[in-house]
N, C-alpha and C positions, 0 to 999 in steps of 0.2 A: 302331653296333655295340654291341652289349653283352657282357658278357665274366661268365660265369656260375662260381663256384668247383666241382669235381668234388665229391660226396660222400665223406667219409669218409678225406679223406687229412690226415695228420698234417702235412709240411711245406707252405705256403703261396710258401714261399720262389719254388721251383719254376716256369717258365711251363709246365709239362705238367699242371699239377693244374687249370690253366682251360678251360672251353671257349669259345671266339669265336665269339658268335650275331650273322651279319649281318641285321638287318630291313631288308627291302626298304620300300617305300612303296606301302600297299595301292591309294591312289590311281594310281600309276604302273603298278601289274599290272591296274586293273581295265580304264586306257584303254589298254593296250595289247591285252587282251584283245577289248575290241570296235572295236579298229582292226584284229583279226584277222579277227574278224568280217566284218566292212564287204569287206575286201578278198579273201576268201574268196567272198562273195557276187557282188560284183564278176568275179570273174574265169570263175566257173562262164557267170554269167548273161551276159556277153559274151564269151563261149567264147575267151579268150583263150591259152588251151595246148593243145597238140594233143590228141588223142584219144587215145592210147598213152601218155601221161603220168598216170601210177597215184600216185606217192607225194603222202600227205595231202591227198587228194579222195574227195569223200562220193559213198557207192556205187562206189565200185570198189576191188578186192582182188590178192593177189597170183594167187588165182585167175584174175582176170579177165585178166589181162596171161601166167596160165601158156597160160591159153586162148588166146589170139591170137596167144603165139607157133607153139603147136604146127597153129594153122590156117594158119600162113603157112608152116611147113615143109612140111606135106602139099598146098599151092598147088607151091610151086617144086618 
């Protein structure tokens, strides 16, 4: 963490006049990133979630899931 002093303020005294910069570790966001990846890939390519299952999957929208609802009310 690093801990930055605000500009321009006359007392120091103060913990409001700092701001607290957490650095993360660019190596630990980069391999979590392509274990995102990896598993992203994974689960498309062995179709392992149902087909109705919309959030954060490439190519499909809320559109896509408004559509399928309203096809399955006009079925029933």
């Amino acid at each position: 963490m690093v801990v930055l002093r605000k500009l321009e303020r006359l007392d120091y005294t103060v913990a409001k006049v700092y701001w607290p910069i957490a650095l993360g570790s660019m190596i630990g966001k980069a391999f979590e990133s392509i274990i995102a990846e990896i598993m992203s890939y994974l689960t498309e390519h062995y179709q392992l979630l149902p087909k109705t299952h919309f959030k954060r999957r490439p190519e499909r929208s809320t559109e896509d899931a408004i559509m399928i609802l309203i096809e399955n009310i006009h079925k029933a």
